[in-house]
C-alpha positions as CSV (number, residue, x, y, z in Angstrom):
1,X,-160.6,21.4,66.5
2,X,-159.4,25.2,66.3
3,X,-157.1,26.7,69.0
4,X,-157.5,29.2,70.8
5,X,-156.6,32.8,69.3
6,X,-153.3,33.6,70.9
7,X,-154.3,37.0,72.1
8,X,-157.4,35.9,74.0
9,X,-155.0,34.1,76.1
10,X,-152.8,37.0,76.4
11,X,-155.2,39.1,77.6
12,X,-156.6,36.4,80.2
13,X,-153.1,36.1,81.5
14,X,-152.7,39.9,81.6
15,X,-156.1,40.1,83.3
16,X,-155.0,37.3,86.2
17,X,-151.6,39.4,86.7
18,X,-153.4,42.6,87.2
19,X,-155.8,40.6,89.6
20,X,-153.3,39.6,91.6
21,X,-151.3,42.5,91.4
22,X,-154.3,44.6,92.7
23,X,-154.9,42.0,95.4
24,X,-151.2,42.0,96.8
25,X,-151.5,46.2,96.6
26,X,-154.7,46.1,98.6
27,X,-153.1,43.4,101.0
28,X,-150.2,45.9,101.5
29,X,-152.3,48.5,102.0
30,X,-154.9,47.2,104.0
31,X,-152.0,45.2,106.5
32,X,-150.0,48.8,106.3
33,X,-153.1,50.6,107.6
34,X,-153.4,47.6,110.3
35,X,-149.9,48.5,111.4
36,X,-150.4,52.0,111.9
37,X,-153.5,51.6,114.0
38,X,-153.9,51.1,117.6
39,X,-154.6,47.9,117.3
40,X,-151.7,46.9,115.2
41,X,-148.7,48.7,117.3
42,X,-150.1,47.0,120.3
43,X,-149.9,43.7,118.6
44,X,-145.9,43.9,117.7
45,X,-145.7,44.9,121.4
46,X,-147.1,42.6,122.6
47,X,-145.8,39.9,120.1
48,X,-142.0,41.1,120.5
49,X,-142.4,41.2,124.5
50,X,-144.0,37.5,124.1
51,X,-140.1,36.8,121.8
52,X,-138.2,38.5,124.6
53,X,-140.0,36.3,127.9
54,X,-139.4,33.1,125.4
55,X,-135.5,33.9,124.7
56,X,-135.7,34.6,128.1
57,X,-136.7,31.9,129.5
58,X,-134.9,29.8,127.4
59,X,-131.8,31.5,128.1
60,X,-132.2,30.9,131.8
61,X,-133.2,27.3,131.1
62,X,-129.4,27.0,129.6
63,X,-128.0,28.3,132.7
64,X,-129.6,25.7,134.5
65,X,-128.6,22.7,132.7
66,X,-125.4,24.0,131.8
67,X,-124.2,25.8,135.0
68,X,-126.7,25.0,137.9
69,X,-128.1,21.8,137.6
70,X,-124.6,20.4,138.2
71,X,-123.6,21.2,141.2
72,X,-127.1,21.2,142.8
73,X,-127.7,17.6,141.8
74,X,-124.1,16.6,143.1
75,X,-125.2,18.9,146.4
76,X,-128.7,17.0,146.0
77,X,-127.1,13.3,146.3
78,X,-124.7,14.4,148.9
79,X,-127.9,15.1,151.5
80,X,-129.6,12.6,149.9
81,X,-126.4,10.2,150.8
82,X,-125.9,11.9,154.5
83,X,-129.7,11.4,155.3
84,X,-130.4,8.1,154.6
85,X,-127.2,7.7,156.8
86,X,-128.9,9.6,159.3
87,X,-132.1,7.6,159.2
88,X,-129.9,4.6,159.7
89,X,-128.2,6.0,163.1
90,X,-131.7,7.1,163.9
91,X,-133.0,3.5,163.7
92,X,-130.0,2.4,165.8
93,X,-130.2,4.9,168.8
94,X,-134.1,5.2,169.4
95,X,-134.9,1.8,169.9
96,X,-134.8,-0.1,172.9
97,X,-135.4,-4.0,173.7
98,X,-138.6,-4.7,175.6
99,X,-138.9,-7.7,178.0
100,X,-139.6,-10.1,175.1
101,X,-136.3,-8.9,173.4
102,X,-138.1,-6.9,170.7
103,X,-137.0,-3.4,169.6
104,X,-139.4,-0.3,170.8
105,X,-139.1,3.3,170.5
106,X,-137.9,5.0,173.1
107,X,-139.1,9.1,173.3
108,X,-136.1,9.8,176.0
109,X,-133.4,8.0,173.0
110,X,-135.4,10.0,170.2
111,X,-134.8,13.2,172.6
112,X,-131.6,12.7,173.1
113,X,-130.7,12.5,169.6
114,X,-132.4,15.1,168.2
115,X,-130.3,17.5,171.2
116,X,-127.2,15.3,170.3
117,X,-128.0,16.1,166.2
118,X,-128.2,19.9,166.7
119,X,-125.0,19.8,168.5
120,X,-123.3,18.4,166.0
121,X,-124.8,20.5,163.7
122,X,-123.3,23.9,165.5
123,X,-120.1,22.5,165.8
124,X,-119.6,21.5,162.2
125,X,-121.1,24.7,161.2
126,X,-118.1,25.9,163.5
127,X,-115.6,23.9,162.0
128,X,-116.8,25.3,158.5
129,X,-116.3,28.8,159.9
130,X,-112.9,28.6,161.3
131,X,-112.1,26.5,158.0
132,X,-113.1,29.2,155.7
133,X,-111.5,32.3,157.8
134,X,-108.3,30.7,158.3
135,X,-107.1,30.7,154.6
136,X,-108.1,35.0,154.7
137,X,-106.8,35.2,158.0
138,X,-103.5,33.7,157.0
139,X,-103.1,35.7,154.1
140,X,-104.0,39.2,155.6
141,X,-103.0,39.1,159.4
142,X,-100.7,41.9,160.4
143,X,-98.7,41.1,163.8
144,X,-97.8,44.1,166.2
145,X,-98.6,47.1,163.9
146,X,-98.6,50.3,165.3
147,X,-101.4,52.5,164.9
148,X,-103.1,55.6,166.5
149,X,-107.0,54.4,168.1
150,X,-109.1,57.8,169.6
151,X,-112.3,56.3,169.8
152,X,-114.7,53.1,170.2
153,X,-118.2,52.4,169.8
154,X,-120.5,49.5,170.5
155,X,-123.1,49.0,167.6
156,X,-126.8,48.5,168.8
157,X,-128.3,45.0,168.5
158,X,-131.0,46.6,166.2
159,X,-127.6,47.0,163.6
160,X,-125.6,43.9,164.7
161,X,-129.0,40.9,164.8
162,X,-128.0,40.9,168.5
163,X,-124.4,40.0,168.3
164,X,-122.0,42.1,170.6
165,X,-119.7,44.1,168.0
166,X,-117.4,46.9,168.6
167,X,-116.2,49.9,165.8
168,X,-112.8,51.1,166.9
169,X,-111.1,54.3,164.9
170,X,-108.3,55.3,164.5
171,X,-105.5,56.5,161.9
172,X,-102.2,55.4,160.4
173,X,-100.2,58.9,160.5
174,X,-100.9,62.0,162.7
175,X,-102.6,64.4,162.2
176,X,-105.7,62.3,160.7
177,X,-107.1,62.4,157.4
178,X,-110.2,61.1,155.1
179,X,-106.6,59.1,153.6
180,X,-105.1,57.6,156.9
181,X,-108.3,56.1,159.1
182,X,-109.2,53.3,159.3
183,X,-112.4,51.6,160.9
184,X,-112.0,48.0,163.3
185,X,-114.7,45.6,164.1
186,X,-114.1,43.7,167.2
187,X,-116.4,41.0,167.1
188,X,-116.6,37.4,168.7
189,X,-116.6,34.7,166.1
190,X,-114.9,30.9,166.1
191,X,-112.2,31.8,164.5
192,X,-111.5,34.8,167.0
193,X,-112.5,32.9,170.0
194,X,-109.7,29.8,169.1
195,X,-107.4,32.4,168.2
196,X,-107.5,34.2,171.5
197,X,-107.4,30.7,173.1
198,X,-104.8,29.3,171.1
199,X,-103.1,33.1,172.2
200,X,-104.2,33.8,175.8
201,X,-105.6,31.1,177.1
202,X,-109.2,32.6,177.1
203,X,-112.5,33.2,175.6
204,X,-112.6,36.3,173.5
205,X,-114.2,39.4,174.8
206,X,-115.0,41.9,172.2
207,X,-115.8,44.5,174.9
208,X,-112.7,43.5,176.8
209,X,-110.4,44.1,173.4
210,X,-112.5,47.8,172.7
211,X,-112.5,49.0,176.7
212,X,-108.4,49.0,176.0
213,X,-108.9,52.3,173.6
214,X,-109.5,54.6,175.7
215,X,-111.9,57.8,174.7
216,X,-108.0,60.0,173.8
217,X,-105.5,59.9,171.3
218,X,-103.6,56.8,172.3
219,X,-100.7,55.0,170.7
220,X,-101.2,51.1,170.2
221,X,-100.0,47.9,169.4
222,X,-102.1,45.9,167.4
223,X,-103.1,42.3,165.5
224,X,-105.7,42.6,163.2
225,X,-107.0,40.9,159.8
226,X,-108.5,42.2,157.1
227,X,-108.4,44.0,153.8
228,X,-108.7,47.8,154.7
229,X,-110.2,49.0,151.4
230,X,-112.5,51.4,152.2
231,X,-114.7,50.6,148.7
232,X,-115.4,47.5,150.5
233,X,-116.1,48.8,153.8
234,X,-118.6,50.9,152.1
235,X,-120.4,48.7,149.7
236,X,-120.1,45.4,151.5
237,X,-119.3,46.0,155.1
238,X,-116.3,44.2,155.1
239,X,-114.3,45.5,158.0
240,X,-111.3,44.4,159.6
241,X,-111.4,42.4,162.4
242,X,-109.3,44.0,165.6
243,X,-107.9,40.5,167.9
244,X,-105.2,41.9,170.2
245,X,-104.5,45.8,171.5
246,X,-102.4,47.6,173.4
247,X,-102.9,50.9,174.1
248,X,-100.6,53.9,176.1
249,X,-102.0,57.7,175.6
250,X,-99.9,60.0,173.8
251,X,-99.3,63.1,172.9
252,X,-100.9,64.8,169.5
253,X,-97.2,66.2,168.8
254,X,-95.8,62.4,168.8
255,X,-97.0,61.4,166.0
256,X,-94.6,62.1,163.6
257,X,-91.7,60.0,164.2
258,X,-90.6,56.9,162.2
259,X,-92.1,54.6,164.0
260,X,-95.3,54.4,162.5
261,X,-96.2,52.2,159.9
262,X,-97.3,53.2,156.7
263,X,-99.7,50.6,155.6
264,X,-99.3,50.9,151.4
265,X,-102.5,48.9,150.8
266,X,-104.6,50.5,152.6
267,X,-105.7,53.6,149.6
């Protein structure tokens, strides 16, 4: 049996390479072409917005687990915790013994706790309030400052949801500047109504507390809380709250004396 000549295998390898070698060039080309068309660009748009919604969504899945899902599902068993506790008081309160000594629902002891459940609801909502503000109002109350008020005004309930809320103006220094105002909010909430309690003895009245600036330059005594930043005024509404004024009308030539307070933090 003779072998093959070694050329004639040569030339069939040479021949497969060139094959191939024409194939990948026409691949390239043909794949390059596809690329350039219509056709092509919208499929890498479309296939690298389909990678972005993925990584996306991925992305926000990690936030979930990592930083989300944790305290939800803690929140979660808590209500899940405080309602069967509820269901239990419910089952407690709305039934009544019947002649025979069995239990049967009562509508007036179902009525009376659903009043007695919202209730309770407000005033821990309350509770929560006063919690919360005490901490700011501890750490930004400022006791018998003395600043110059000119001017109130009693937002509309279109502005406020309903709520009765004064703006009182004034300034730090005479004569007044873009630098030296400052903007008040008198406004009744549960912290401000304890505190004027705790203080006076009453209710708080924010249209008692604006009607002492009267519409002229007047010279006052005031407690308020409250960062006075105006980039927060501005961007967040997060005005001071005005608690306690007192007010005499002065002269415009008075206010440059040393009593006035220069309030530092305030620019």
């Amino acid at each position: 049996m003779t072998e093959k000549p070694r050329d004639d295998a040569n030339a069939l390898l040479d021949g497969i390479d060139k094959t191939l070698s024409e194939f990948k060039t026409r691949a390239y080309q043909a794949r390059k072409s596809y690329e350039q068309s219509d056709i092509g660009r919208a499929h890498r748009e479309l296939g690298a917005l389909g990678r972005f919604w993925s990584q996306f969504g991925r992305s926000c899945g990690w936030i979930y687990l990592k930083l989300i899902a944790p305290v939800t599902w803690r929140i979660w068993r808590l209500l899940r915790w405080a309602f069967a506790r509820y269901r239990a008081l419910w089952a407690r309160c709305v039934y009544a013994r019947d002649a025979y000594g069995d239990p049967e629902f009562s509508k007036a002891r179902g009525g009376v706790m659903i009043l007695a459940t919202i209730a309770v609801c407000y005033l821990v909502y309350g509770a929560a309030t006063v919690a919360a503000t005490l901490p700011w109002y501890l750490a930004t109350v400022r006791h018998n400052e003395q600043l110059y008020l000119s001017n109130t005004q009693n937002l509309s309930s279109a502005q406020t949801g309903g709520a009765e809320i004064h703006e009182v103006y004034g300034c730090e220094t005479l004569p007044c500047t873009e630098q030296n105002t400052v903007t008040f909010r008198v406004r009744a909430s549960w912290f401000n109504e304890i505190w004027s309690v705790v203080h006076h003895g009453s209710l708080f009245y924010p249209g008692y507390v604006a009607a002492a600036v009267s519409p002229v330059l007047n010279r006052c005594v005031i407690t308020s809380y409250g960062i006075r930043r105006k980039f927060l005024v501005r961007s967040w509404e997060l005005y001071p709250d005005l608690v306690q004024v007192e007010c005499m009308p002065t002269e415009a030539g008075q206010g440059k004396d040393g009593n006035v307070i220069n309030n530092r933090d305030y620019r």
